[in-house]
C-alpha positions in Angstrom: 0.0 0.0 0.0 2.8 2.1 0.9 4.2 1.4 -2.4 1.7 2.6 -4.7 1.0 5.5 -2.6 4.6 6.7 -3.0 4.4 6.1 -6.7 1.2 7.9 -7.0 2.6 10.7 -5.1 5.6 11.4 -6.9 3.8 12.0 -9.8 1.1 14.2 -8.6 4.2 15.7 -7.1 5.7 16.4 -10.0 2.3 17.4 -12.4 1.8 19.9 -10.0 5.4 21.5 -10.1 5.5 21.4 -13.7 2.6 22.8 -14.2 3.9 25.9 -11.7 6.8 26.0 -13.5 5.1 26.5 -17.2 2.9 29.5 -15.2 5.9 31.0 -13.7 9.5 29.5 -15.3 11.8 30.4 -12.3 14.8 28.1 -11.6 13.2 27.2 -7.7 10.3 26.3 -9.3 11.7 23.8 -11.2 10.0 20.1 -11.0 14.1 19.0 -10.3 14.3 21.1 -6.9 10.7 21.0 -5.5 9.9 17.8 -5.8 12.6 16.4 -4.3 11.9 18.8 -1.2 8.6 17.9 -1.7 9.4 14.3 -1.3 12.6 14.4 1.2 9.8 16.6 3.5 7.1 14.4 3.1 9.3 11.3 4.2 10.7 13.1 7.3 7.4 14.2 8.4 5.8 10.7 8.3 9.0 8.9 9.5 8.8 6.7 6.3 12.2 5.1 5.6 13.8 5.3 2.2 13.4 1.6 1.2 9.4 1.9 1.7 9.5 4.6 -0.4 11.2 3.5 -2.8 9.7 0.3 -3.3 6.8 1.9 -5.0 9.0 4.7 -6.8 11.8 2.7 -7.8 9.5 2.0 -11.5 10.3 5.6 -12.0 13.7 5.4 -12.0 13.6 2.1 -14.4 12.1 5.0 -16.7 15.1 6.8 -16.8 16.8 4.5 -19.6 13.9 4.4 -22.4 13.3 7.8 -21.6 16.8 8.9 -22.9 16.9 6.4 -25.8 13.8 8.1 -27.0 16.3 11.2 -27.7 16.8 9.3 -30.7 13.6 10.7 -32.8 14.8 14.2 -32.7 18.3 12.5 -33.2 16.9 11.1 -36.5 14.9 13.8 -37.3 17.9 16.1 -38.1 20.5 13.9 -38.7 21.2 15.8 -42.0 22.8 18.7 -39.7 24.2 16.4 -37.2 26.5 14.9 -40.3 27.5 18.6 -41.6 29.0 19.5 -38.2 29.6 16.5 -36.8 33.4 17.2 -36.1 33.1 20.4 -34.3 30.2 18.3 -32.5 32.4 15.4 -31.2 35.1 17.6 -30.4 33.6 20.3 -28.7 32.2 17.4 -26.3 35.0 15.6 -25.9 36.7 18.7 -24.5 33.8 19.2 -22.3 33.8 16.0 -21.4 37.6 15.6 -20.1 37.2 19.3 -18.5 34.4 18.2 -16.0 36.3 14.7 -15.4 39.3 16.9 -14.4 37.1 19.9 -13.0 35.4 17.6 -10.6 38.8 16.1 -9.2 40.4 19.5 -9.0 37.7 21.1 -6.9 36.6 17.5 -4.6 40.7 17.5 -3.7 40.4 20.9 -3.2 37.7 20.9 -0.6 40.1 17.5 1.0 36.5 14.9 0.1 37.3 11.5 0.7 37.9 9.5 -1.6 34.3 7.7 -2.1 32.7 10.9 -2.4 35.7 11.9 -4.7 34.6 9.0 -7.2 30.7 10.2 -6.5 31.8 13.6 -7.8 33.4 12.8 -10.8 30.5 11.7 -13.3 28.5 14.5 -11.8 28.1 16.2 -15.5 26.7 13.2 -17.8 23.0 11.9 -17.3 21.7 10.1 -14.3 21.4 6.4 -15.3 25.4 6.4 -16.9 26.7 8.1 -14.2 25.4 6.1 -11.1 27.1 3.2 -13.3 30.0 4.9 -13.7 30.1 5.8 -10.0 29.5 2.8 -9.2 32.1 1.3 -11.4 35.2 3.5 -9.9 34.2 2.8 -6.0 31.4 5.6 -5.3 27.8 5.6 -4.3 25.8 5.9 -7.0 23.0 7.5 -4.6 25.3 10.7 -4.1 25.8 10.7 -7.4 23.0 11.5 -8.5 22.3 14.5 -5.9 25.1 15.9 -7.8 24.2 15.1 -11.3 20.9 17.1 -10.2 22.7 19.9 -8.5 25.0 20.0 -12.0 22.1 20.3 -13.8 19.8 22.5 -12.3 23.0 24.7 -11.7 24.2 24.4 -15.4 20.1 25.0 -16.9 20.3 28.5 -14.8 23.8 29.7 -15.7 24.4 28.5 -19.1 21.1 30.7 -20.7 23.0 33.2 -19.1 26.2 32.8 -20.8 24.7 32.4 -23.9 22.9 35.7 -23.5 26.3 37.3 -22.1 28.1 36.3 -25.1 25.2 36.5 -27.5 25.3 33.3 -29.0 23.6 32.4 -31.5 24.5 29.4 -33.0 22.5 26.5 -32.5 25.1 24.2 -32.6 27.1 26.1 -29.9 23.9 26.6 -28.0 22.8 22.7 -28.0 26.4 21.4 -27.3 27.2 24.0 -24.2 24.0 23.1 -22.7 23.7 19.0 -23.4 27.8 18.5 -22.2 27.5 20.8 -19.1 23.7 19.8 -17.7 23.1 16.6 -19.9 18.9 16.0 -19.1 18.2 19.3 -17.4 20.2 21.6 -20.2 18.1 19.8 -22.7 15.2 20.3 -21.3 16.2 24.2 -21.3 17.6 23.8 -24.9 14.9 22.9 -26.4 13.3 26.1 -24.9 15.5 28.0 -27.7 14.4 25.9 -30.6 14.4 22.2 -31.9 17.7 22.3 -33.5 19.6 23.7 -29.8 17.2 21.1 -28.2 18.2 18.3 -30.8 22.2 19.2 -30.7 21.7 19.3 -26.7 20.5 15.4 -26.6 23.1 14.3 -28.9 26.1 16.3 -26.5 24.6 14.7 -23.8 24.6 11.2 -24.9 27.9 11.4 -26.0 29.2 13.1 -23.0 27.6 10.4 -21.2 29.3 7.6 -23.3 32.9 9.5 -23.0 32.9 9.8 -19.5 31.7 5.8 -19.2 34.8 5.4 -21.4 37.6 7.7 -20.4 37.0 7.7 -15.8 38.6 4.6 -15.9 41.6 5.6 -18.3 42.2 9.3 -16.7 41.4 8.5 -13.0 44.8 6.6 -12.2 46.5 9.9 -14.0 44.6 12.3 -12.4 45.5 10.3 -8.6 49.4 10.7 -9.4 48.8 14.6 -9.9 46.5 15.3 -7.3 
């Protein structure tokens, strides 16, 4: 009972902040931040633990892998222009790709983290489902990794409008790539706010950014350890 109730919940939860958001778009209205409040609150205040919870809302995780897949219709839809720039594509997200792998050790080091929340922090800039596995996969818990792949993206679908307005970019192939690479599912969400092309070259950035970083952690983490 407590199950379904939790499912059920979540999703009224989350109708009801995006449906706030659409009537007033402000970043702490966003469906990302309030419902998790919502949630976290609603759990503390009933002294419901975690695993009851989530025994009902663990389905809507699950969705999280065939709801990035489906990326691939706007993926197909345009893959005319995805061909034409597909260098400056790959390697603008490559770059962004090795900068937040290196970023993320820089700054966790910096703050002296241990090392399990060091290997949390790393894949904190690709989607969810990749980066709990890559978290995972390198000795961190996948459960704080995904507080910060939220955190990254709710952070990078605030600040990276405003560094395209700053530098008045235009592009939609800049536009798509900054936001996809730095706040995979949340910057897409935002990008396709500025168009379907931005939205489209936003997806593609993310998956790949996703599949780099499941690829490269393992190669640049033992480099990165002798440096820092």
């Amino acid at each position: 009972m407590i199950a379904l109730f939790s499912l059920i919940l979540t999703i009224c939860l989350y109708w009801g902040a995006k449906w706030c958001y659409k009537r007033k778009p402000k970043v702490y209205l966003s469906p990302l931040l309030t419902v998790p409040v919502l949630v976290v609150g609603g759990l503390f205040l009933t002294h419901t633990s975690y695993e009851a919870y989530d025994a009902g809302a663990h389905w809507l995780s699950r969705m999280l892998e065939p709801a990035t897949i489906a990326f691939a219709v706007p993926l197909y839809k345009y893959f005319n222009i995805l061909k034409k720039h597909a260098a400056e594509i790959i390697l603008s997200v490559l770059s962004g790709s090795v900068t937040a792998i290196i970023s993320s050790m820089a700054m966790a080091k910096m703050l002296h983290l241990n090392t399990e929340i060091v290997d949390s922090l790393i894949p904190r800039s690709v989607t969810t489902p990749i980066a709990m596995g890559v978290s995972e996969s390198i000795g961190g818990v996948p459960a704080i990794t995904a507080v910060f792949v939220i955190m990254t993206g709710l952070l990078g679908s605030v600040i990276g409008p405003m560094i395209i307005q700053l530098l008045r970019i235009e592009n939609d192939i800049a536009r798509g790539v900054l936001l996809g690479t730095a706040a995979h599912g949340a910057g897409t969400s935002k990008a396709f706010e500025f168009g379907s092309v931005t939205g489209t070259i936003s997806s593609l950035s993310m998956i790949m950014a996703a599949l780099i970083t499941l690829f490269l952690t393992p190669w640049i983490l033992p480099i990165m350890l002798i440096f820092f």
